[in-house]
C-alpha positions as CSV (number, residue, x, y, z in Angstrom):
1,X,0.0,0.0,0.0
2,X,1.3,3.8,-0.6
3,X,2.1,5.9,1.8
4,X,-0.2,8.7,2.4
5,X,0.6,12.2,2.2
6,X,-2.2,14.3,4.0
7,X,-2.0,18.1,1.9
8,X,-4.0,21.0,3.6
9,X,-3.9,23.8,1.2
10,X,-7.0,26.0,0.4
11,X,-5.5,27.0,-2.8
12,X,-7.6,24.7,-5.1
13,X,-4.8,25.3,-7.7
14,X,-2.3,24.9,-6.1
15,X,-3.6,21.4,-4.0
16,X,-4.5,19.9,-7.1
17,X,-0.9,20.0,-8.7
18,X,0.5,19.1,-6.0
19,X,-1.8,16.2,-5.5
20,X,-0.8,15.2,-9.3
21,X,3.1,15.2,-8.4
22,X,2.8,13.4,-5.2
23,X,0.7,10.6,-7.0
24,X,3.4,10.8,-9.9
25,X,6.2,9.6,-7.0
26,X,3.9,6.9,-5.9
27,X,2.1,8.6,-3.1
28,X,-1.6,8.2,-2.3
29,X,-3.0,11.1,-1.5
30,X,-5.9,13.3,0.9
31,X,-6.4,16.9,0.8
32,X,-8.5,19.1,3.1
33,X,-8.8,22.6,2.9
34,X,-9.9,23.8,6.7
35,X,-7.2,23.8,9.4
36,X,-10.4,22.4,11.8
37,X,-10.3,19.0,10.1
38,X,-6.8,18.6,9.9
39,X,-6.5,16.7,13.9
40,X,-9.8,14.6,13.5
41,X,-8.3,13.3,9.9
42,X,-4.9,12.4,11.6
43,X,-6.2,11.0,14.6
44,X,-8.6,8.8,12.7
45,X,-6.4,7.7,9.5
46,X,-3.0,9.3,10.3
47,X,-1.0,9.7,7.3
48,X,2.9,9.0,6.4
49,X,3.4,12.2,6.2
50,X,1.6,16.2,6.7
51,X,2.0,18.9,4.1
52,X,0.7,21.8,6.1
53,X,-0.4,25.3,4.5
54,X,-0.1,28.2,7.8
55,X,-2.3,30.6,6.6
56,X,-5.7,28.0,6.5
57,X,-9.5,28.8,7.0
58,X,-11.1,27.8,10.2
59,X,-7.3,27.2,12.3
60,X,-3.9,28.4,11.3
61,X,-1.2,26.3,10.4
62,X,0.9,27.0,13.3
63,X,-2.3,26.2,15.8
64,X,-2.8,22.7,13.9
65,X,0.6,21.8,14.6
66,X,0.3,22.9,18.2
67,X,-2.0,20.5,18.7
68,X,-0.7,17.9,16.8
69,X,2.2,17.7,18.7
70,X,0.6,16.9,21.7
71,X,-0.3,13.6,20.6
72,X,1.5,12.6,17.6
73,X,5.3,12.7,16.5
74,X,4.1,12.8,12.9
75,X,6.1,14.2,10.0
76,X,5.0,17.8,9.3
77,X,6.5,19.8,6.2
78,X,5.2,23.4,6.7
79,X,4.5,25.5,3.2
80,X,4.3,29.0,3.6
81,X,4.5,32.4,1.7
82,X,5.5,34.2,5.2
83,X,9.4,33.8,5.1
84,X,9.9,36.1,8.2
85,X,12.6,34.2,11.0
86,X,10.1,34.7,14.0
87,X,7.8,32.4,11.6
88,X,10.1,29.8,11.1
89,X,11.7,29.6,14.8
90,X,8.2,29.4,15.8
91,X,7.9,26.5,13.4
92,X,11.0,25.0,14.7
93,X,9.6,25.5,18.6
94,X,6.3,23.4,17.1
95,X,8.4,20.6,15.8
96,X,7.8,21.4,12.2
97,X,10.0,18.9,10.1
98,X,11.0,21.4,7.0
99,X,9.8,24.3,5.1
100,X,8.9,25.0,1.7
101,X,8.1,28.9,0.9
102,X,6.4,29.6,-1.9
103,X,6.3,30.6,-4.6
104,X,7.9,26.7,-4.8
105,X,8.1,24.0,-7.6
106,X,6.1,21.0,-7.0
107,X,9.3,18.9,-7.4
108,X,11.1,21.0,-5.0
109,X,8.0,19.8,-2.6
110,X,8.5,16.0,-3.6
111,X,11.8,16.0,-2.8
112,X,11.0,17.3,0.4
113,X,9.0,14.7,1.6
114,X,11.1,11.7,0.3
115,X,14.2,13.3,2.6
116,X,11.9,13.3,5.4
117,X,10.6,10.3,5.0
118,X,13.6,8.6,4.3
119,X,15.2,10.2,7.6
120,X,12.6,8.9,9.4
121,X,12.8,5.3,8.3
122,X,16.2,5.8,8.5
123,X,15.9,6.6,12.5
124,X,13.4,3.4,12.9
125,X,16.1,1.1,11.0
126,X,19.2,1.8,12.6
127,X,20.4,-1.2,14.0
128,X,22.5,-1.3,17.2
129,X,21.5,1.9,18.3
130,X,22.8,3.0,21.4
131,X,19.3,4.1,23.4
132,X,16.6,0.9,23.6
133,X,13.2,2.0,25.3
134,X,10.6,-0.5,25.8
135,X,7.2,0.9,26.2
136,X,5.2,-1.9,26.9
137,X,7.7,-2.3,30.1
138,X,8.4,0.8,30.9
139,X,12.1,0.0,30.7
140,X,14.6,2.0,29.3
141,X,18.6,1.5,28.7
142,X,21.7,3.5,26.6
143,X,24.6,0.9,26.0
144,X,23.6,-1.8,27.4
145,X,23.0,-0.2,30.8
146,X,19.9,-0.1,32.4
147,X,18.5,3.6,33.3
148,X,16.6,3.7,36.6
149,X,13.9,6.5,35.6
150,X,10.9,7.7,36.8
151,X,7.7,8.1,35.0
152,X,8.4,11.5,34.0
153,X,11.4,10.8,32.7
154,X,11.0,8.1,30.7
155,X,8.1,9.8,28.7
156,X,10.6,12.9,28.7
157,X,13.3,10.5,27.2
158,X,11.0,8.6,24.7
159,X,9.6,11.8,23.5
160,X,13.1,13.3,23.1
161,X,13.6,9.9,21.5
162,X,11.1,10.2,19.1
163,X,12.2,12.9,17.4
164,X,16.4,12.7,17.5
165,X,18.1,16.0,16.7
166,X,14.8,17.9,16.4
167,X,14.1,20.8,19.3
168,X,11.1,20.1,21.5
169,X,9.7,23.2,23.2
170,X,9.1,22.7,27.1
171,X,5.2,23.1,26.0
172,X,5.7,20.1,24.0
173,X,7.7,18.0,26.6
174,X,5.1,19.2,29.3
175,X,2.0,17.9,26.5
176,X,4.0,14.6,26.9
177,X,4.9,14.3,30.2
178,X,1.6,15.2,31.8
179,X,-1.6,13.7,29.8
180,X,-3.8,14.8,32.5
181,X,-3.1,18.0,31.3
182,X,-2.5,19.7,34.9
183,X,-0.9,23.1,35.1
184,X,2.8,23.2,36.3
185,X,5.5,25.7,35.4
186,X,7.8,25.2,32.4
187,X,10.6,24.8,34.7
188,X,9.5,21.9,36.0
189,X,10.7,20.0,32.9
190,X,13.9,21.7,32.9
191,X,14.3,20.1,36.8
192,X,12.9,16.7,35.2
193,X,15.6,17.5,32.2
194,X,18.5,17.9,35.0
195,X,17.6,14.6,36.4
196,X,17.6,12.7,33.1
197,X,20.8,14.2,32.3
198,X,22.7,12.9,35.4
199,X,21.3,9.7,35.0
200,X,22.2,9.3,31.3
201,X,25.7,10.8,32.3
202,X,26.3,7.8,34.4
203,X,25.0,4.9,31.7
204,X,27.4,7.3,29.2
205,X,30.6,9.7,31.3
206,X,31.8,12.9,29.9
207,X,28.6,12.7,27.3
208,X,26.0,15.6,27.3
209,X,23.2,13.5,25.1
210,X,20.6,16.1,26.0
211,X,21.4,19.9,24.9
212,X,19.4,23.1,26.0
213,X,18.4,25.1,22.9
214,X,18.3,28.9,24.3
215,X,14.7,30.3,24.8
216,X,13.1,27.4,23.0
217,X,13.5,23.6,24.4
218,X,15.8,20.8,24.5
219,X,16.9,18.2,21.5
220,X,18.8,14.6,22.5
221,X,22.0,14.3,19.9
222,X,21.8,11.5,17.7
């Protein structure tokens, strides 16, 4: 079966060709054209991979991925016509995946989701890697060593897990970290942060495998 790329674009036009191009490569295809429908679609039938429009009828771009990213580590390509930096840091913050500004070639676009995709199925492939985390068992361990870690921090460290190299805001990591959605202060991940640190430091000396991004979040090095 192909894997489907969900495209929200309002631009009739412009979703239709890309539609064609993506089909082209071998992708099936959905397209909606409200930002409102974009979380039901994904939660029900979620897709390989999101080409997201910001400016979008009924929910903004940047809102949908807000709340995507409190449930789902899905692939998210943003397309935009607003180039300004404070855009695309807030993008970054969201855990958007890439950009593509337009005005942009449809192949340009393509490309751009076969390099995510193929990072991603590179980061599920990679054989001997050096962090295993075991959901079902809660257990978690980097080199062979077992890591003694709370519940907090082991949804802290899958989450930063699931997304190797990418920044996580500490809105995100507190999405993850506390389902029942209670309100706590962002520095109480960066306390939970300083815990998981010291303990990966002892599985791994002189390594610092989680790094502070200034103003924004934390990212674990791949």
């Amino acid at each position: 079966m192909s894997e489907e790329i969900l495209v929200v674009e309002d631009e009739p036009k412009l979703a239709a060709v890309l539609s064609d191009y993506l089909r082209a490569a071998g992708y099936a295809v959905h397209v909606l054209a409200d930002g409102r429908e974009v979380v039901p679609r994904v939660r029900d039938h979620p897709p390989a991979l999101l080409l997201l429009d910001l400016m979008l009828p009924g929910k903004d771009g940047l809102s949908v991925c807000r709340e995507l990213r409190s449930f789902t580590e899905l692939p998210v390509i943003m397309v935009t016509a607003r180039t300004e930096e404070i855009d695309r840091l807030l993008g970054l913050e969201l855990g958007a995946d890439d950009y593509v500004c337009k005005p942009y070639s449809p192949r340009e676009v393509v490309a751009r989701v076969k390099a995510v995709l193929r990072r991603l199925e590179r980061s599920r492939e990679a054989p001997g890697g050096r962090l295993r985390i075991d959901t079902e068992t809660w257990e978690a361990a980097l080199d062979g060593r077992p890591l003694t870690l709370t519940p907090v921090e082991f949804r802290l460290l899958e989450a930063l897990a699931g997304r190797p190299g990418r920044v996580l805001s500490r809105e995100q990591l507190l999405a993850r970290i506390y389902d029942d959605h209670r309100v706590v202060s962002d520095r109480t991940v960066d306390s939970h942060i300083k815990n998981l640190r010291r303990k990966l430091e002892q599985a791994a000396p002189g390594e610092d495998l989680v790094r502070s991004v200034y103003g924004i979040g934390y990212r674990l090095e791949t």
